[in-house]
Each structure stands twice: as C-alpha cells, then as structure tokens.
N, C-alpha and C positions, 0 to 999 in steps of 0.2 A: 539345658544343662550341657556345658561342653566338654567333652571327654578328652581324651589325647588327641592329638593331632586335629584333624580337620574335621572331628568326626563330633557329633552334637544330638544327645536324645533329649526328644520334645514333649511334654507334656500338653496335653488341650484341656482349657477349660471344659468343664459341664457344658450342654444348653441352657441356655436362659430357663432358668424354674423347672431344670431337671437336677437329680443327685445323681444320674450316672452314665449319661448318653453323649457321648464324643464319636461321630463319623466324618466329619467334614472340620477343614481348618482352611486359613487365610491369615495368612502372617508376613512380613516384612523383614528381610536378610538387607543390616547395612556392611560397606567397609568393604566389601566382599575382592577378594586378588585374581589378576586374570589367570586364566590359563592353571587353575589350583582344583583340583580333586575334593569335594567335600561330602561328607555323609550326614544324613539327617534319618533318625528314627524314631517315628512318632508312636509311643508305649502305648497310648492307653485308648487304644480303639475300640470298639464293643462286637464289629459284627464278626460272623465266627468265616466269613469270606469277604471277596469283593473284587471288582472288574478290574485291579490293579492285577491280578492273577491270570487275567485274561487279556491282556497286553494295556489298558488303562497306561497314562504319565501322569504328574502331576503340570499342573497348568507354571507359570513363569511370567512375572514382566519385570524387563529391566528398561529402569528410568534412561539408560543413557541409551539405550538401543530403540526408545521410542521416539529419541530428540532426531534419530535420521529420515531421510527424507523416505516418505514411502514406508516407511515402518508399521508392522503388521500389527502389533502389541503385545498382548498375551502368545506366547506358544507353550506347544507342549514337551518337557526335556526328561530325562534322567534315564539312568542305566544301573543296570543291577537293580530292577526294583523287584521288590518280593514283600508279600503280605503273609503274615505266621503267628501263630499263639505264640506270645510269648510268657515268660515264668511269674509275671507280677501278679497276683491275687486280685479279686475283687471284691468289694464288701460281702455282697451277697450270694458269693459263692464261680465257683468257676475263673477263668483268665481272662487277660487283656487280651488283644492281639498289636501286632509292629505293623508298621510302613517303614521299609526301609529301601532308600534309593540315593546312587550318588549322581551328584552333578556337578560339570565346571561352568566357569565363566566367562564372557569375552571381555569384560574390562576392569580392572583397578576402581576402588572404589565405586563402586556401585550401590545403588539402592535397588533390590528385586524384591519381587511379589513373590511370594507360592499359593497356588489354592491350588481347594482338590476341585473344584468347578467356576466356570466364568464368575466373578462375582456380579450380583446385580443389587444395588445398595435401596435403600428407603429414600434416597435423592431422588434416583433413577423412576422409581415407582412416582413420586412426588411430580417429578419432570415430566412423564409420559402423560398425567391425568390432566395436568396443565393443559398440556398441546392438543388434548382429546375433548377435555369439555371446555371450550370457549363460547364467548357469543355468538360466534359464526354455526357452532354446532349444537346449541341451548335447545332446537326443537328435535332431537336425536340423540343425544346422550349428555347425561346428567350424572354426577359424582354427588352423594353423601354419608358421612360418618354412619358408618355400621357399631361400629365399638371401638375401642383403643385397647391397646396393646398392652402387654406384659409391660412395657418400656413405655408406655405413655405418648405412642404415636397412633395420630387416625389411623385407623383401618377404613377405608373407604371401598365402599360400594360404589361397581359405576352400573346404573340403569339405560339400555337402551331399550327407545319404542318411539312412536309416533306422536309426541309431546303434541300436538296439537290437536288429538280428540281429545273429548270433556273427560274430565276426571274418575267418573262412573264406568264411564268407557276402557278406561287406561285399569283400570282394579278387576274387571271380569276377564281380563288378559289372562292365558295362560303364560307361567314363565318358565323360562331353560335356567338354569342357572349352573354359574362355572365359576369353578374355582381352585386355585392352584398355590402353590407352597406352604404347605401344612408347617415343613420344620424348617431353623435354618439355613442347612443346607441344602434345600432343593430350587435356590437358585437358576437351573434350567427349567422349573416349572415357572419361573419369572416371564422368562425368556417365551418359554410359550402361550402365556398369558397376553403378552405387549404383541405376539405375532396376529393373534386371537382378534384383540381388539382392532 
C-alpha cells in the first residue's frame, strides 16, 4: 500500500497452509527512480525480534546492475533499518511487529528484488538433483519421490550408498539422515543442504 511520498507499507502473505506465520518475504520493486529515497514497511511480521536488530540488511538484485560485466548479484543494502511492535492486532491476541528500512537506487527504471534471504527456488532444487543423480553416478546416489508437497511438487529423497551390493545387503545399512528446510523461509538450509551433497 503506498502512503505519501516514497514511502509504501507491505503486507505478507501467510505461509502456504498457515493462518498466521509471516517472517520471511521476496518481492519485486518495478519503475524504481535513480538516485530517490524510498521506505518500505513490512506490518505484519510475527516474531517478537530478529537479526535486523542486530545489524541484519535486507538482501537486493537489481536487473540492470546484473547486466554489467562482473556483477556480483544479490547484495545487501538499506539504512535506518529498525524492527518494532507495531499497533496492528492479531487475531489471536497480541501485535504485529514492522521492518522498516529505507533505500535508494542507482538507476531509472529498474526492476529489483528484495528478500529477507538468498532465494533458493524448486528449479534450483530440481537442477541440483539432475547434476547429482545421473548415469555416471547411478551406483552412488539415487533420487526418489518421498511425498509431494502442499503445492503438488516431488519432495525427493536422495539415497547415497554402495548401490552395487545386493539388496539384503543395502536394508541391514545403518542410515544418517539429513534434512533441511522445514519452512519457506529457510532458504539458507537450501543452501546447506546442495553444500552437503
């Protein structure tokens, strides 16, 4: 919603198959004017703190600043950031909390990203399993449908062991098992998941 001037309070969807968990966001700012002051405050966070308090930024990619040579991608920008209850109620009692942080820009029209962490997408996951279980790696790690999602994507299991003892062999195996990003936002348990493998 955007208020006077530059300044714009956001609200965040729920999590998928929650009614009231907002910590994490990932959004897209078009149009955007160089060199302009803008504010963004996101109302309706849950938790009662967070590492923005403890110098945290929010994350940034701008399209036209990835098309130069050597360009890093994502960085981390804004000033005056501050995390606080704010006065909006919640169903079941108690307050929201704000993100509030300004930032400018370097170019005229732009298209920018904000998240509050790297995004790491269902492509990405899709992509990684690809490059992991090929034929070249069929006697070493193996990929199968555990269950599907809330959203109606495989959730895949990947098994690694010594695919070429006998089957008997492979089931009296003791296993480790790991496993990382419980909610949407934890994203850098993506991240450590793909270092893992």
């Amino acid at each position: 919603m955007k208020l006077e001037g530059n300044n714009y309070n956001l609200i965040l969807k729920y999590d998928h198959d929650t009614t009231t968990y907002t910590q994490w966001f990932y959004f897209k700012i078009s149009n955007v004017k160089r060199d302009t002051r803008y504010k963004f405050t996101v109302i309706n966070l849950v938790k009662p703190d967070s590492s923005y308090n403890q110098g945290q930024k929010p994350l940034f990619y701008s399209a036209k600043e990835a098309q130069k040579p050597g360009a890093h991608g994502w960085y981390r920008d804004g000033e005056n950031i501050a995390y606080f209850q704010n006065a909006m109620k919640k169903k079941g009692g108690g307050n929201y909390y704000s993100l509030q942080f300004e930032v400018s820009f370097k170019y005229d029209d732009d298209e920018v990203w904000v998240a509050h962490c790297y995004p790491y997408t269902y492509t990405d996951c899709c992509s990684l399993l690809e490059r992991l279980c090929s034929n070249q790696t069929k006697d070493k790690i193996r990929k199968t449908v555990l269950t599907k999602t809330i959203a109606g994507n495989n959730c895949e299991m990947v098994i690694i062991t010594n695919f070429n003892s006998r089957p008997e062999l492979i089931a009296q195996r003791r296993a480790v098992i790991l496993s990382s990003r419980v909610h949407p936002g934890e994203s850098n348990a993506s991240y450590m998941m793909e270092g893992t493998l």
